[in-house]
N, CA and C atoms as a LAMMPS dump frame, in Angstrom:
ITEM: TIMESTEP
0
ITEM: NUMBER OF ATOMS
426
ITEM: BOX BOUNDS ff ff ff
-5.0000000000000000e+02 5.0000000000000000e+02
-5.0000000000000000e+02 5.0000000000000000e+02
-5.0000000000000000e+02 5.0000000000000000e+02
ITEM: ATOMS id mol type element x y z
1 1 1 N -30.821 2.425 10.264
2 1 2 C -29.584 2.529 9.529
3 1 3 C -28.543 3.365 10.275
4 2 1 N -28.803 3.956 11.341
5 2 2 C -27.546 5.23 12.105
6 2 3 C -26.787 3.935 12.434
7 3 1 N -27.129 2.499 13.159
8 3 2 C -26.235 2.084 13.742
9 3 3 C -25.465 1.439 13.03
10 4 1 N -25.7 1.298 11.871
11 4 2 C -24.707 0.629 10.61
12 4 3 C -23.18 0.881 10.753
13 5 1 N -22.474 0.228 11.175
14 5 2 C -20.88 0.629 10.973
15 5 3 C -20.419 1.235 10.15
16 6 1 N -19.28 2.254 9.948
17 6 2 C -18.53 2.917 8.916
18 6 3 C -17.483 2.298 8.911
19 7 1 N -17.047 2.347 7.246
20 7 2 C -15.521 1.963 7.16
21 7 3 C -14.914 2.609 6.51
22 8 1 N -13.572 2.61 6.697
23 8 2 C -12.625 3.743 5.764
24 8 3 C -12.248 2.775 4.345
25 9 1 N -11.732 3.809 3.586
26 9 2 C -11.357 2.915 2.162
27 9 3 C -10.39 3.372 2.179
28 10 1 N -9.275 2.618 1.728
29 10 2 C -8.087 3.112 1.51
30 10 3 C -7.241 2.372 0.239
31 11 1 N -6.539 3.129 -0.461
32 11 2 C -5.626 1.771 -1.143
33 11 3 C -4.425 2.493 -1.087
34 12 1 N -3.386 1.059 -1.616
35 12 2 C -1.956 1.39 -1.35
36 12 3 C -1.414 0.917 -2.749
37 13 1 N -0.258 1.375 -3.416
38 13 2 C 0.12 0.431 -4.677
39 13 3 C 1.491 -0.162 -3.887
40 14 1 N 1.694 -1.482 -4.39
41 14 2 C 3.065 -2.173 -4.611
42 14 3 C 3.898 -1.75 -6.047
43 15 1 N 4.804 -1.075 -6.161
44 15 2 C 5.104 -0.636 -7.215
45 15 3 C 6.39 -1.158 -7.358
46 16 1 N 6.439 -1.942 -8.28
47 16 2 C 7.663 -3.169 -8.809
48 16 3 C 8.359 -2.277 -9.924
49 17 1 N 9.6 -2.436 -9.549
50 17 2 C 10.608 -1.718 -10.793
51 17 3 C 11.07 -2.722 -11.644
52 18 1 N 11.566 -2.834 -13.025
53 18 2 C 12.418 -4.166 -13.685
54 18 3 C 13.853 -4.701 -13.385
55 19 1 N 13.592 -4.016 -11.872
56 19 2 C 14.985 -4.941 -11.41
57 19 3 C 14.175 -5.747 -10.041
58 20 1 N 12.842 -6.035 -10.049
59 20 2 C 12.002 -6.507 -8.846
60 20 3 C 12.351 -6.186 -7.862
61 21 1 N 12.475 -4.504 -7.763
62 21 2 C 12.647 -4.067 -6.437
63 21 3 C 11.261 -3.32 -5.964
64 22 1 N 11.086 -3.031 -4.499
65 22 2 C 9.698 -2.675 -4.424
66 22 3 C 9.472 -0.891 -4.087
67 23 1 N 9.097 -0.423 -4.372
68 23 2 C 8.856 0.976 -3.67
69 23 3 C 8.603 1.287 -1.917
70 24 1 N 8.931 1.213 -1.231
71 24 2 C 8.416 1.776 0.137
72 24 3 C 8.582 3.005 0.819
73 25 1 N 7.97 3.482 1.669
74 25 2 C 8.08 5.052 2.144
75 25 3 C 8.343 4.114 4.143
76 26 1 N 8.485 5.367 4.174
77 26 2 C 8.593 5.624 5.788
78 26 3 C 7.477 6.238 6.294
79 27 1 N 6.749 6.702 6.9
80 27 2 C 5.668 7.295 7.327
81 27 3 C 6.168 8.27 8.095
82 28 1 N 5.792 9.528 8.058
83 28 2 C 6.434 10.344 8.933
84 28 3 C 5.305 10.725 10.448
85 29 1 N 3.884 10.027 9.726
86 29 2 C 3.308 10.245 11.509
87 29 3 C 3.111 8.708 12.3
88 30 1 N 3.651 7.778 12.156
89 30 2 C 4.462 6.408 12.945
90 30 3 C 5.603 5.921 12.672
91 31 1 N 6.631 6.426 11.971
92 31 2 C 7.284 5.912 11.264
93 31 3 C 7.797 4.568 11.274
94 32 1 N 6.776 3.876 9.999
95 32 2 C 6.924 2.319 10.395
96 32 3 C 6.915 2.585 8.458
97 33 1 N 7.638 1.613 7.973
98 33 2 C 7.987 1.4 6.711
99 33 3 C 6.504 0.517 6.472
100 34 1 N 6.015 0.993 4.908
101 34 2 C 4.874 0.02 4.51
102 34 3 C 5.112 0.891 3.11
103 35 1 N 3.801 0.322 2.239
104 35 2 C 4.022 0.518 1.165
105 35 3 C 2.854 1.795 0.673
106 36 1 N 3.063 2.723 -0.384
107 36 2 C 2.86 4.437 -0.75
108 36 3 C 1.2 3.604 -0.07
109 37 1 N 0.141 5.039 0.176
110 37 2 C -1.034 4.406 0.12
111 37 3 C -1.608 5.509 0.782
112 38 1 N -3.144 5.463 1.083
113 38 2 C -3.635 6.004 2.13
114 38 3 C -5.274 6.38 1.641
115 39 1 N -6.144 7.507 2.344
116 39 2 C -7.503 7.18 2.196
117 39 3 C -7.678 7.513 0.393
118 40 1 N -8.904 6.966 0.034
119 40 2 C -9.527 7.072 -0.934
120 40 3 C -10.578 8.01 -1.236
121 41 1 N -10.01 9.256 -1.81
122 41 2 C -11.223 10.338 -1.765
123 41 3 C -12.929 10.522 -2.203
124 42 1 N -13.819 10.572 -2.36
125 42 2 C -14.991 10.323 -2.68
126 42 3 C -15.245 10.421 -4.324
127 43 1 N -14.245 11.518 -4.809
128 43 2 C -14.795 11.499 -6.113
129 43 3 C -13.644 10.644 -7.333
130 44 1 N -13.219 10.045 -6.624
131 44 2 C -12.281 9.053 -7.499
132 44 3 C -12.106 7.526 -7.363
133 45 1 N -11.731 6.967 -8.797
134 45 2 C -11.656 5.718 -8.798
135 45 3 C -10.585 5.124 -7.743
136 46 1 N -10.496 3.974 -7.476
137 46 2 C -9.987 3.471 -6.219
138 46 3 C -8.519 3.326 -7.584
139 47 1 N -8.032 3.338 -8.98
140 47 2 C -6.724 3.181 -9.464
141 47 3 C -6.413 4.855 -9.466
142 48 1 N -7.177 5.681 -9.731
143 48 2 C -6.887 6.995 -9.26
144 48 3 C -6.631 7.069 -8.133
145 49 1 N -7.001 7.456 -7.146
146 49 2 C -6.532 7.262 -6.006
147 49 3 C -5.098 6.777 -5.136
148 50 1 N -4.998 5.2 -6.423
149 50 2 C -3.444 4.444 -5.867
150 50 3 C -2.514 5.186 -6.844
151 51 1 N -3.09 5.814 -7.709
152 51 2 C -2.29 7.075 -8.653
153 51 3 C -1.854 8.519 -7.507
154 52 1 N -2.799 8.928 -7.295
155 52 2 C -2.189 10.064 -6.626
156 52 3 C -1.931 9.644 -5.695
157 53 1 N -2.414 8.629 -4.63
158 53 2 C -1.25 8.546 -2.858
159 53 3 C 0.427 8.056 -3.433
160 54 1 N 0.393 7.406 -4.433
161 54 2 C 1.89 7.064 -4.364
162 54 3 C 2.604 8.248 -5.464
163 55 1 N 1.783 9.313 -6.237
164 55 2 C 3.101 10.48 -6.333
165 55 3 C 3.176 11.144 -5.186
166 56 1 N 2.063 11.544 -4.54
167 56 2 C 1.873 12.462 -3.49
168 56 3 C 3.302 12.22 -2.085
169 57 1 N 3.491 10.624 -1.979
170 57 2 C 3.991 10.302 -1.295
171 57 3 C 5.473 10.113 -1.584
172 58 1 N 5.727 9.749 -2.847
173 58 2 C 7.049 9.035 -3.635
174 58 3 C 7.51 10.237 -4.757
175 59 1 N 6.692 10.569 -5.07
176 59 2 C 7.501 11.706 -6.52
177 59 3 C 7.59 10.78 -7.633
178 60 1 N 7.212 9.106 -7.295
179 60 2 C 6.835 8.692 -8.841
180 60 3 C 5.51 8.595 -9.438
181 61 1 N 5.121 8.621 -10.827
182 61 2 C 3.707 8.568 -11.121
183 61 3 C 3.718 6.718 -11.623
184 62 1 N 2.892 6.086 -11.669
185 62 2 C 2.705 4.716 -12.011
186 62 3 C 1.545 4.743 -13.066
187 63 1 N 1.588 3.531 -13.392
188 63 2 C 0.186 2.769 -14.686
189 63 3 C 0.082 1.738 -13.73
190 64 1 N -0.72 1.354 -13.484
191 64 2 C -2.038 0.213 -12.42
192 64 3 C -2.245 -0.766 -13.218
193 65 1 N -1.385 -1.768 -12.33
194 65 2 C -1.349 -2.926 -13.094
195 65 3 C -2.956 -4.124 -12.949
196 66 1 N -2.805 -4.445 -11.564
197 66 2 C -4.249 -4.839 -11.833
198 66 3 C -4.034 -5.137 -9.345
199 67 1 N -5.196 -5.32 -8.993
200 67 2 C -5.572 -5.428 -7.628
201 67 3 C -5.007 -7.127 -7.375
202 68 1 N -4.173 -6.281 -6.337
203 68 2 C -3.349 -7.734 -5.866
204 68 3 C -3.87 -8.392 -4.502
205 69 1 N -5.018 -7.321 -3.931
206 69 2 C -5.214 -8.091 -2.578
207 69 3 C -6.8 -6.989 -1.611
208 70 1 N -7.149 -7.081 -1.197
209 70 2 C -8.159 -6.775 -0.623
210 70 3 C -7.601 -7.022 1.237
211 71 1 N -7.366 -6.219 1.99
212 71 2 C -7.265 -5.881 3.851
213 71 3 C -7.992 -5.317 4.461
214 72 1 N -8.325 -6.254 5.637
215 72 2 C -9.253 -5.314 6.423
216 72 3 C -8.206 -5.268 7.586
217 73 1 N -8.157 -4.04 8.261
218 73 2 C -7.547 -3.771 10.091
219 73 3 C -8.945 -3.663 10.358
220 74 1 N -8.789 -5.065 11.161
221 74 2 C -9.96 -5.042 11.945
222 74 3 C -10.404 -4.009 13.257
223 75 1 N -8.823 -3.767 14.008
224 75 2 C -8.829 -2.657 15.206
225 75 3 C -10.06 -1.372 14.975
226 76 1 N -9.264 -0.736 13.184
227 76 2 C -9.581 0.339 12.848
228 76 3 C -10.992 0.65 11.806
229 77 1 N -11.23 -0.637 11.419
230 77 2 C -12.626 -0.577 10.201
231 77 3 C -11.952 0.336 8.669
232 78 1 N -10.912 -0.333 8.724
233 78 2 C -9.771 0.562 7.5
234 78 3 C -10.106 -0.99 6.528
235 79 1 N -10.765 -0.33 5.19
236 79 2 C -10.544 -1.367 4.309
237 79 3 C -9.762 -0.97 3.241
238 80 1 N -8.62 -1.866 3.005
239 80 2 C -7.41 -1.453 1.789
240 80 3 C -7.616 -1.733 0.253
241 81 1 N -7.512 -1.473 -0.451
242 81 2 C -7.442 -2.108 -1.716
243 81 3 C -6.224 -2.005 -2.724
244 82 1 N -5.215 -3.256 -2.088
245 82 2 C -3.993 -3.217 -2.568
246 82 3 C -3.821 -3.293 -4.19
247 83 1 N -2.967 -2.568 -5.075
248 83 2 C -2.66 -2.562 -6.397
249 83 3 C -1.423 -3.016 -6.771
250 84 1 N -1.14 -3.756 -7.687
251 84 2 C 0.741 -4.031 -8.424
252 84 3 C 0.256 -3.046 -9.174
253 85 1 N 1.198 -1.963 -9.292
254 85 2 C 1.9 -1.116 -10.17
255 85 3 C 3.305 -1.064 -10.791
256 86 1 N 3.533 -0.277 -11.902
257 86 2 C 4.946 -0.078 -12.608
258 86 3 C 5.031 1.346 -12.53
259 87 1 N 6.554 1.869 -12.135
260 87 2 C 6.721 3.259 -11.992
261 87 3 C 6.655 3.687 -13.776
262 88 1 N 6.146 4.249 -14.103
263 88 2 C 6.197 5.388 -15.041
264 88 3 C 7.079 6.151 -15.741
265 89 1 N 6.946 7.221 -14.359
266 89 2 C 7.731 8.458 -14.506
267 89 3 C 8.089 8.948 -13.287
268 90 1 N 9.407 9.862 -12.786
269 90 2 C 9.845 10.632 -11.552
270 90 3 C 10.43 9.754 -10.951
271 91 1 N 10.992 9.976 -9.891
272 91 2 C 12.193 10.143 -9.011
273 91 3 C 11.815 9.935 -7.572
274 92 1 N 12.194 8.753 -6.796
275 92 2 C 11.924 8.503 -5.371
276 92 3 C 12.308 9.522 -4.864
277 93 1 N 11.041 10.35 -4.073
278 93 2 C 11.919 11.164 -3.084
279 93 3 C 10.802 11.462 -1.897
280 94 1 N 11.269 11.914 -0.55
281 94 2 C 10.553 12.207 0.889
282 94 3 C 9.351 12.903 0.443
283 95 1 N 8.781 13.253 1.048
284 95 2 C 7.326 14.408 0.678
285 95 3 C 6.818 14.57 2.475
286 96 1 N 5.778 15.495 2.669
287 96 2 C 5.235 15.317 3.881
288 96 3 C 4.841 14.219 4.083
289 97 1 N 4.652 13.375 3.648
290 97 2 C 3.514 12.063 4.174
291 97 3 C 4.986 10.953 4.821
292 98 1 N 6.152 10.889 3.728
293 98 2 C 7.048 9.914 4.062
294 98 3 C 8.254 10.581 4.445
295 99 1 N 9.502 10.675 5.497
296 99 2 C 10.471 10.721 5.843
297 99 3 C 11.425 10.115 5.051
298 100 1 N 11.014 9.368 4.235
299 100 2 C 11.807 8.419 3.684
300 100 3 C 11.51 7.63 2.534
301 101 1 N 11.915 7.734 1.082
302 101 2 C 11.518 6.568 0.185
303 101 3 C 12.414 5.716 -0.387
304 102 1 N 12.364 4.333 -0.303
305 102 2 C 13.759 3.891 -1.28
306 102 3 C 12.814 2.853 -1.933
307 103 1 N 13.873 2.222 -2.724
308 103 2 C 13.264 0.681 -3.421
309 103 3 C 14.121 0.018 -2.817
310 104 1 N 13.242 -1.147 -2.39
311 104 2 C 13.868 -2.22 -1.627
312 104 3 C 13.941 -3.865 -2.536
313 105 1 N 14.874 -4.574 -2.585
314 105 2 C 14.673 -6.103 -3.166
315 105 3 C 13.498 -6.747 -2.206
316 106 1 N 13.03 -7.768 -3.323
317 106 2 C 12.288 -8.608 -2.863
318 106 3 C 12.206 -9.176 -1.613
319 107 1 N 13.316 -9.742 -1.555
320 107 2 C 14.039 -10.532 -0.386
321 107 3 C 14.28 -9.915 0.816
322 108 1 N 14.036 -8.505 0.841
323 108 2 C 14.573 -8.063 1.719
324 108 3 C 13.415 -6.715 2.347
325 109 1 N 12.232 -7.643 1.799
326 109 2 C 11.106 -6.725 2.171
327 109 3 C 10.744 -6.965 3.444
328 110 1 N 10.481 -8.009 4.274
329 110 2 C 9.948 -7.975 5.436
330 110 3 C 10.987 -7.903 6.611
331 111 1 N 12.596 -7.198 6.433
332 111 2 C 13.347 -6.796 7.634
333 111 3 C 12.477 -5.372 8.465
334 112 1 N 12.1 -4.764 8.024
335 112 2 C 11.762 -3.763 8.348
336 112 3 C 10.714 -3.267 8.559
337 113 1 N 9.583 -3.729 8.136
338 113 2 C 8.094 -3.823 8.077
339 113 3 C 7.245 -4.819 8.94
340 114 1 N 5.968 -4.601 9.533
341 114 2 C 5.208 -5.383 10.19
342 114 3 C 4.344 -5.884 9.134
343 115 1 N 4.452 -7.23 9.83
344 115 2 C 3.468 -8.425 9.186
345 115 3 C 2.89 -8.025 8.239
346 116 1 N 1.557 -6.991 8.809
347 116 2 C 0.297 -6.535 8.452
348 116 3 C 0.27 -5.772 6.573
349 117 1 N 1.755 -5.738 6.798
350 117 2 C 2.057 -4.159 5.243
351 117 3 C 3.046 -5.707 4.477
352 118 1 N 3.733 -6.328 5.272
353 118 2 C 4.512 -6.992 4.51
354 118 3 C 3.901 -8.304 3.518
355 119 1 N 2.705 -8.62 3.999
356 119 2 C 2.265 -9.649 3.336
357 119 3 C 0.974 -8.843 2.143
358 120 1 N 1.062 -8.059 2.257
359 120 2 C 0.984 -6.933 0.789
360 120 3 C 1.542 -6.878 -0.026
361 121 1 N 2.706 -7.142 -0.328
362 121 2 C 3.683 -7.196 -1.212
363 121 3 C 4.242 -8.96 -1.579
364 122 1 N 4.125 -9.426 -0.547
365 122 2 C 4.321 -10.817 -1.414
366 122 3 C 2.972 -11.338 -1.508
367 123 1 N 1.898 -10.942 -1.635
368 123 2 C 0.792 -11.022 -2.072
369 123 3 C 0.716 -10.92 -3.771
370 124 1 N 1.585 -9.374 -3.906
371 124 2 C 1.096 -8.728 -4.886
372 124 3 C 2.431 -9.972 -5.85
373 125 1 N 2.98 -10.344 -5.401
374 125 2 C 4 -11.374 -6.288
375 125 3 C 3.382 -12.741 -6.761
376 126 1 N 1.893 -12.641 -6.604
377 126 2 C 1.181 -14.284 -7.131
378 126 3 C 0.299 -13.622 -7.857
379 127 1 N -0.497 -14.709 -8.791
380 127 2 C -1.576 -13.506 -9.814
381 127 3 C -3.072 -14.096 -9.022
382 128 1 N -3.026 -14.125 -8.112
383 128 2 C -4.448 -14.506 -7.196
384 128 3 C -4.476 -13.273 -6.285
385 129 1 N -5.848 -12.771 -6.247
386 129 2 C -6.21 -11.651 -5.181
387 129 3 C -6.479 -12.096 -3.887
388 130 1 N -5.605 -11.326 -2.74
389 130 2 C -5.478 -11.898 -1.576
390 130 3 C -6.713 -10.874 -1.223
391 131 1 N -7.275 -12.258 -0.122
392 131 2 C -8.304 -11.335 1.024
393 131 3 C -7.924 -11.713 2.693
394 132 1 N -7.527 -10.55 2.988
395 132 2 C -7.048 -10.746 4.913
396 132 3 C -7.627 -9.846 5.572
397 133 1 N -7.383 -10.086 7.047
398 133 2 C -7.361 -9.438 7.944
399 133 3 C -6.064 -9.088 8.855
400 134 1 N -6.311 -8.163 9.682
401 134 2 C -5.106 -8.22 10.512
402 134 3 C -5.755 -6.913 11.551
403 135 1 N -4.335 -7.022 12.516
404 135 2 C -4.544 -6.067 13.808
405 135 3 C -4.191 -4.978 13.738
406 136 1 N -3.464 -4.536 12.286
407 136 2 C -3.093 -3.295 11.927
408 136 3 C -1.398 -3.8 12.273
409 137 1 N -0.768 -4.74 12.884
410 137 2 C 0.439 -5.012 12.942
411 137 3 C 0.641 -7.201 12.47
412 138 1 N -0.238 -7.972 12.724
413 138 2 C -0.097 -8.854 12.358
414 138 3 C -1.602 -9.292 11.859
415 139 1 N -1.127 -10.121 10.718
416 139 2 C -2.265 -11.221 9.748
417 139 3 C -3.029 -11.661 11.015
418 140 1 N -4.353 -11.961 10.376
419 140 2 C -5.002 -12.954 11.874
420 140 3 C -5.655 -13.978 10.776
421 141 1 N -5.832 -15.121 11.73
422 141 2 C -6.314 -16.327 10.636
423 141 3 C -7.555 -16.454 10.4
424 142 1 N -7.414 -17.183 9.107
425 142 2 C -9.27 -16.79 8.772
426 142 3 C -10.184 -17.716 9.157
C-alpha cells in the first residue's frame, strides 16, 4: 500500500447571484482568475469546506446548492469537487488568498480565465454533474 498514489481534494463553489452573474477571485499566488475554492480540510464536509474557501476568499457566506461537476488536474493529482451556490450574506471583497473579487456576467466568463476553471462554471449552468480532466490549464478529452 506505500506505493498507492495520493490525491488532493479540493472544492470550489460557482456562486450565481439573481442577476446570473458569477462570483470570481483573482488569486494572489498565480494570479489567474478562477472561481473561490481550494483544499478540503480533514475534518469537514466537502459543502463545509465550499462554505468556508469562498468566505475566506470573497467576504460572502453562501447556502450549497447542490455539486455541479467533479475535476481531476491530472499534472497535479488535485481532485475538485465543484458546487452551484447562492450568496447569502456579505460583501465581495480581496482577502489574502484573492487580489481581487468581482461578479462577472455569464457571457463574459471565459475572457479572462483558462479553459480548465472556465468550463466549471458553464458546467455548473446544466443540472447534470460534469466529470473532467484537464492539465490544470486546458480540458483533455475523455
Amino acid at each position: 500500500m506505500a506505493d498507492t498514489p495520493k490525491h488532493s481534494v479540493s472544492v470550489a463553489g460557482i456562486v450565481v447571484d439573481d442577476q446570473d452573474r458569477v462570483l470570481v477571485i483573482k488569486r494572489r499566488d498565480n494570479g489567474h482568475w478562477e472561481p473561490p475554492g481550494g483544499v478540503l480540510e480533514l475534518d469537514e464536509t466537502p459543502e463545509q469546506g465550499v462554505q468556508r474557501e469562498v468566505y475566506e476568499e470573497t467576504g460572502v457566506e453562501v447556502d450549497v446548492v447542490a455539486l455541479s461537476g467533479i475535476y481531476k488536474n491530472m499534472s497535479r493529482g488535485v481532485v475538485s469537487l465543484v458546487f452551484r451556490c447562492w450568496p447569502r450574506a456579505g460583501s465581495a471583497r480581496a482577502s489574502d488568498e484573492a487580489s481581487a473579487v468581482r461578479w462577472v456576467k455569464f457571457e463574459d466568463v471565459g475572457k479572462d480565465m483558462d479553459e480548465a476553471y472556465r468550463v466549471r462554471i458553464t458546467d455548473a449552468w446544466t443540472d447534470e454533474v460534469a466529470v473532467r480532466s484537464h492539465d490544470g490549464v486546458n480540458v483533455l478529452a475523455g
